[in-house]
N, CA, C and O atoms as a DFTB+ gen file, in Angstrom:
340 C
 N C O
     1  1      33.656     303.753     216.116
     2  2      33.090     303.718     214.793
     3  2      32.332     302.397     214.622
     4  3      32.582     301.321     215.165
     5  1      31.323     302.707     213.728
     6  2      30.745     301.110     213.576
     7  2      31.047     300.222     213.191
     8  3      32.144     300.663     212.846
     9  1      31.091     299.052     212.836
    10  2      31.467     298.198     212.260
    11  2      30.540     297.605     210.766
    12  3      29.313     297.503     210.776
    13  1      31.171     297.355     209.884
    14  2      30.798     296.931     208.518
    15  2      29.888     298.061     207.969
    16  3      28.845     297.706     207.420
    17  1      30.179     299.427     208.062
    18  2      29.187     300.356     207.418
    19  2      29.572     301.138     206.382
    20  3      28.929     302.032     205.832
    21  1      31.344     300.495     206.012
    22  2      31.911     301.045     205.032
    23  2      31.722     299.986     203.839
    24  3      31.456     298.796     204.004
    25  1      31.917     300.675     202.532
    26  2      32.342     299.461     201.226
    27  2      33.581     299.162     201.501
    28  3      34.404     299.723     202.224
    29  1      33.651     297.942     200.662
    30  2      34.697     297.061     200.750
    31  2      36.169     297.594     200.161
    32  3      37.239     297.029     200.385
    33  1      35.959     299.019     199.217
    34  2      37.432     299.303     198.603
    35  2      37.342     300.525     199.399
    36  3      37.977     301.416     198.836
    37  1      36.885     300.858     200.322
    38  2      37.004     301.729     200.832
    39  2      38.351     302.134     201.530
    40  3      38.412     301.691     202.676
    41  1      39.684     303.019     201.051
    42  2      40.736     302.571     201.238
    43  2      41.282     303.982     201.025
    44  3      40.628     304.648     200.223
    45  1      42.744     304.799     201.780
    46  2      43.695     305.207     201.513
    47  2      44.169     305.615     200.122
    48  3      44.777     304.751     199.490
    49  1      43.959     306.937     199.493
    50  2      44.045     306.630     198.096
    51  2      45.037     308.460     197.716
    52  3      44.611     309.486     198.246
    53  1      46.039     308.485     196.962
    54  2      46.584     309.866     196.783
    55  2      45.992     310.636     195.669
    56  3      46.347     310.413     194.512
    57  1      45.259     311.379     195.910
    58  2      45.110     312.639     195.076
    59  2      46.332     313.773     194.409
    60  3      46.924     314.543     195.165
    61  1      46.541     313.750     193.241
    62  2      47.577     314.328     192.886
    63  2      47.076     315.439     192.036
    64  3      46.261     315.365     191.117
    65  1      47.610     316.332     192.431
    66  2      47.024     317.490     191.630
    67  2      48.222     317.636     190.415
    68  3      49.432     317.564     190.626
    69  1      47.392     317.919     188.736
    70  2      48.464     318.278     187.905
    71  2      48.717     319.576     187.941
    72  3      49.483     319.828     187.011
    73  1      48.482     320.441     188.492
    74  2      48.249     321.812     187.876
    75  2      49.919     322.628     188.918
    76  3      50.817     323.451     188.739
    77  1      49.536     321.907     189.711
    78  2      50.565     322.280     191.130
    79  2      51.260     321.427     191.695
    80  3      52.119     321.838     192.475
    81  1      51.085     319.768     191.449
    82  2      52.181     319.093     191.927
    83  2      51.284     318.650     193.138
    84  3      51.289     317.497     193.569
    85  1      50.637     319.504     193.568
    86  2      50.500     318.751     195.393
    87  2      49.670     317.704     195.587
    88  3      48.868     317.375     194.713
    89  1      49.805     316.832     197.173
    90  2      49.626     315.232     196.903
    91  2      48.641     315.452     198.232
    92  3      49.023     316.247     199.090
    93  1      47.445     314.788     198.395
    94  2      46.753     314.666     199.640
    95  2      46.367     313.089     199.496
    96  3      45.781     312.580     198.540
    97  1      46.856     312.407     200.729
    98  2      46.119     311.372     201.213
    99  2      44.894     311.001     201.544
   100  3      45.045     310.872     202.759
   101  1      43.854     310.752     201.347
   102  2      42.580     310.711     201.619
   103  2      41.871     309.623     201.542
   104  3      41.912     309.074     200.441
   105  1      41.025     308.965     202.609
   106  2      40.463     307.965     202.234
   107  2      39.087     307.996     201.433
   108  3      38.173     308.762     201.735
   109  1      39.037     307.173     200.483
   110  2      38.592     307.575     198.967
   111  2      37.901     305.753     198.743
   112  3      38.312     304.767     199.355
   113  1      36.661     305.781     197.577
   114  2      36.271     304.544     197.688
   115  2      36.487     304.889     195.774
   116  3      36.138     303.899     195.130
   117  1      36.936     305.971     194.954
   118  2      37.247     305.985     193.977
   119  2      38.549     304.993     193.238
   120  3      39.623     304.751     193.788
   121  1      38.152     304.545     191.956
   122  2      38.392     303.640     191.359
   123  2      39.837     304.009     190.697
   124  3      39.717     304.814     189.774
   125  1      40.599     303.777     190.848
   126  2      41.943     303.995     190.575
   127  2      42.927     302.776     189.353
   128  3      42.871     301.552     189.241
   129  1      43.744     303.812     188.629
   130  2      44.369     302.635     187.756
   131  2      46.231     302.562     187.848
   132  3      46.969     301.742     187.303
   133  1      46.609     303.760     188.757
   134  2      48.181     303.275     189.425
   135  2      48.337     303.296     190.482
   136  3      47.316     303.641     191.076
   137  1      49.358     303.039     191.259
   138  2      49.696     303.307     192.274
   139  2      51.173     303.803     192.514
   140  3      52.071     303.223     191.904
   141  1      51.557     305.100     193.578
   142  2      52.082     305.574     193.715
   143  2      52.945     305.436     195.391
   144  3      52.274     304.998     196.325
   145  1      54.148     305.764     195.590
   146  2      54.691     305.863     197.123
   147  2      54.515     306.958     197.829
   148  3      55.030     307.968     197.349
   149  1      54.017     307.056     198.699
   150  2      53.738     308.157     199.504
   151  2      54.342     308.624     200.590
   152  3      54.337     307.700     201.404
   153  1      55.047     309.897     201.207
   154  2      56.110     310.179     202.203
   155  2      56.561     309.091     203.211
   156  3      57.731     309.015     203.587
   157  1      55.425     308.115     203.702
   158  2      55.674     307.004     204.490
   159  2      56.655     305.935     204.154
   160  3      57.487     305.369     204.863
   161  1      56.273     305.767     202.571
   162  2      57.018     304.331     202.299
   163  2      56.525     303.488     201.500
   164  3      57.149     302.668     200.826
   165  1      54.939     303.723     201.562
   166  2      53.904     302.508     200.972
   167  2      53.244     302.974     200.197
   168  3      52.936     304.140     199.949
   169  1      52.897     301.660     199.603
   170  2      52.574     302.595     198.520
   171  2      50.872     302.367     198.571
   172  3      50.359     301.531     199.314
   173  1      49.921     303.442     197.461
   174  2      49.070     303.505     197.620
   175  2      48.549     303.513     196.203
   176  3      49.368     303.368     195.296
   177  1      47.367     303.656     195.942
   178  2      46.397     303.969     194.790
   179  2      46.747     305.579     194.608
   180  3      46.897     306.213     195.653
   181  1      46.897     306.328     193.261
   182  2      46.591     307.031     192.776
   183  2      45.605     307.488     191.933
   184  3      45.066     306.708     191.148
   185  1      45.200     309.024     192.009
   186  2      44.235     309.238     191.251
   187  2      44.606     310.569     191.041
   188  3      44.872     311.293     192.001
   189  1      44.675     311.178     189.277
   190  2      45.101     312.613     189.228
   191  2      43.964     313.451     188.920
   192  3      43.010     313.070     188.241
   193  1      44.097     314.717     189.483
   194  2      42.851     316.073     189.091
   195  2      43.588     317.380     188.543
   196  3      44.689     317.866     188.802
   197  1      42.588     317.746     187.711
   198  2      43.187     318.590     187.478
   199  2      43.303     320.040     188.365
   200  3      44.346     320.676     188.219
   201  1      42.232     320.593     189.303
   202  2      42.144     321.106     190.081
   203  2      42.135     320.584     191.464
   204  3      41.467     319.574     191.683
   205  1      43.017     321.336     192.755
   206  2      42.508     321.085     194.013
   207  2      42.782     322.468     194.681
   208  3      43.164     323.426     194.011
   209  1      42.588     322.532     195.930
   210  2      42.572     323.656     196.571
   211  2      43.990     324.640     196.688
   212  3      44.307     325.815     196.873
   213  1      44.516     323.476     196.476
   214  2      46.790     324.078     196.157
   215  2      46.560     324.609     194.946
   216  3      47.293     325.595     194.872
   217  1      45.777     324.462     193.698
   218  2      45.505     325.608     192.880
   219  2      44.277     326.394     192.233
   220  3      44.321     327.178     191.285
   221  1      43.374     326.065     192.843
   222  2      42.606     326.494     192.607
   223  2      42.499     328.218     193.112
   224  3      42.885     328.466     194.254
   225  1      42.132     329.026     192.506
   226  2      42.531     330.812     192.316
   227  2      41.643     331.200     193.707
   228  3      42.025     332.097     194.459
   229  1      40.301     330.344     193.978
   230  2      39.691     330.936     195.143
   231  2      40.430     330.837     196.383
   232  3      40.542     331.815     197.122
   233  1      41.039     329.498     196.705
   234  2      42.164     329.290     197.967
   235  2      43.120     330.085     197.807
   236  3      43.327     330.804     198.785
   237  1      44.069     330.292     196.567
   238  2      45.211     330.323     196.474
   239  2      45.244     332.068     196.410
   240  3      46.280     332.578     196.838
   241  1      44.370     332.819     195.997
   242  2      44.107     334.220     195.945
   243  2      44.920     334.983     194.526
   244  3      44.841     336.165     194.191
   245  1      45.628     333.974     193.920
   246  2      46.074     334.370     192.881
   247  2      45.149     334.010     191.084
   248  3      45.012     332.933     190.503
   249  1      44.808     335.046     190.780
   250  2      44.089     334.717     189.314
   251  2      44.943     334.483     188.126
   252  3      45.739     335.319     187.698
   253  1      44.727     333.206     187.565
   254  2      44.995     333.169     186.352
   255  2      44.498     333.701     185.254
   256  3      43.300     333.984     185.231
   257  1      45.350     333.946     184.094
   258  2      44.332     334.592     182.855
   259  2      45.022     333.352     182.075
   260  3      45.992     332.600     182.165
   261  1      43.560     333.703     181.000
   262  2      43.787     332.464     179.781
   263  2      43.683     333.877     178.688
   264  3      42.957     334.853     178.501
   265  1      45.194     333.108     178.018
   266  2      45.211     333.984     176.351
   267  2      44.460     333.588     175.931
   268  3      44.547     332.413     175.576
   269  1      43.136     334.403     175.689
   270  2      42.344     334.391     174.420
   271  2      42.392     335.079     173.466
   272  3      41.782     334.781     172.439
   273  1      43.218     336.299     173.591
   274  2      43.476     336.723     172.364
   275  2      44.616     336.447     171.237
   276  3      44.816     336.743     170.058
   277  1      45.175     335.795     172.154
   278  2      46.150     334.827     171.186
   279  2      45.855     333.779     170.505
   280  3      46.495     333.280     169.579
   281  1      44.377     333.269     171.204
   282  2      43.963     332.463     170.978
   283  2      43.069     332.338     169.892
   284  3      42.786     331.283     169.323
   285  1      42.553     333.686     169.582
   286  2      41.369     334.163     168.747
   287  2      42.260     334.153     167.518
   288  3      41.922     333.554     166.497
   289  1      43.685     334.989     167.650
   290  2      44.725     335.388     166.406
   291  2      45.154     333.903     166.091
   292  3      44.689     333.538     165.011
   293  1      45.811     333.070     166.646
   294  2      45.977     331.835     166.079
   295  2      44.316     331.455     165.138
   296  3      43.992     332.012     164.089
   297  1      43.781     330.766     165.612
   298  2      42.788     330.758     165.111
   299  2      42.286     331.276     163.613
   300  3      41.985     330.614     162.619
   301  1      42.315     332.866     163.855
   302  2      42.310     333.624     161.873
   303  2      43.057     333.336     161.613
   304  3      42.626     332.889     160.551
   305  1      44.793     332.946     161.557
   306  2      45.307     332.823     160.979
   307  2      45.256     331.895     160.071
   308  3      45.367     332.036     158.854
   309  1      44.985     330.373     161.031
   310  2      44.383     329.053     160.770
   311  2      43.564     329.232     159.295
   312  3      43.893     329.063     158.121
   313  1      42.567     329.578     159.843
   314  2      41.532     329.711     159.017
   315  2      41.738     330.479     157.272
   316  3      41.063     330.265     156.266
   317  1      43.049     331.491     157.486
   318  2      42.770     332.456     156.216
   319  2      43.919     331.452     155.392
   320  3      44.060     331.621     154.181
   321  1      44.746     330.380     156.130
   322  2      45.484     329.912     155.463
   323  2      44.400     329.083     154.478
   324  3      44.238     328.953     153.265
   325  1      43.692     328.555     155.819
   326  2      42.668     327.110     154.872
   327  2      41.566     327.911     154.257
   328  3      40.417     327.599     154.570
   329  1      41.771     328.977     153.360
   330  2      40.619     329.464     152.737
   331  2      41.340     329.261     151.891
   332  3      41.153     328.197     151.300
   333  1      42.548     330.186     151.393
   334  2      43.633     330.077     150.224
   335  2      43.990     329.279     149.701
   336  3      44.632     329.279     148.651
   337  1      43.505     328.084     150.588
   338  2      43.866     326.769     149.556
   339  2      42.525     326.614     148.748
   340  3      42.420     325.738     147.890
């Protein structure tokens, strides 16, 4: 590999997915504000997403649905209260 052709924070950093829990190591030049321990021991920079390939529906082959019609009914309800006032 060459020498000096990387940036300077160019570094080891954990990707944590919220959606699923799962953790990938990756070297990453993204700007991070904790740090976390990783299966090794050491610890590293964290950074959380909300999507990665551990859940995302195209890898994972499973589809999520979003209540929208619960979502629509909350909503009128909302609304017919704050008319009545």
């Amino acid at each position: 590999m060459k020498k000096d052709i990387h940036p300077k924070n160019y570094r080891q950093v954990i990707f944590a997915d919220n959606s699923s829990g799962a953790r990938f190591l990756i070297p990453s030049t993204i700007e991070t504000k904790g740090t976390e321990k990783w299966t090794d021991g050491a610890e590293y920079p964290v950074h959380h997403i909300e999507i990665s390939s551990a859940s995302h529906p195209f890898y994972t082959n499973q589809e999520k649905t979003i209540d929208t019609a619960g979502r629509v009914e909350k909503f009128k309800t909302r609304q017919s209260k704050a008319a009545k006032k």
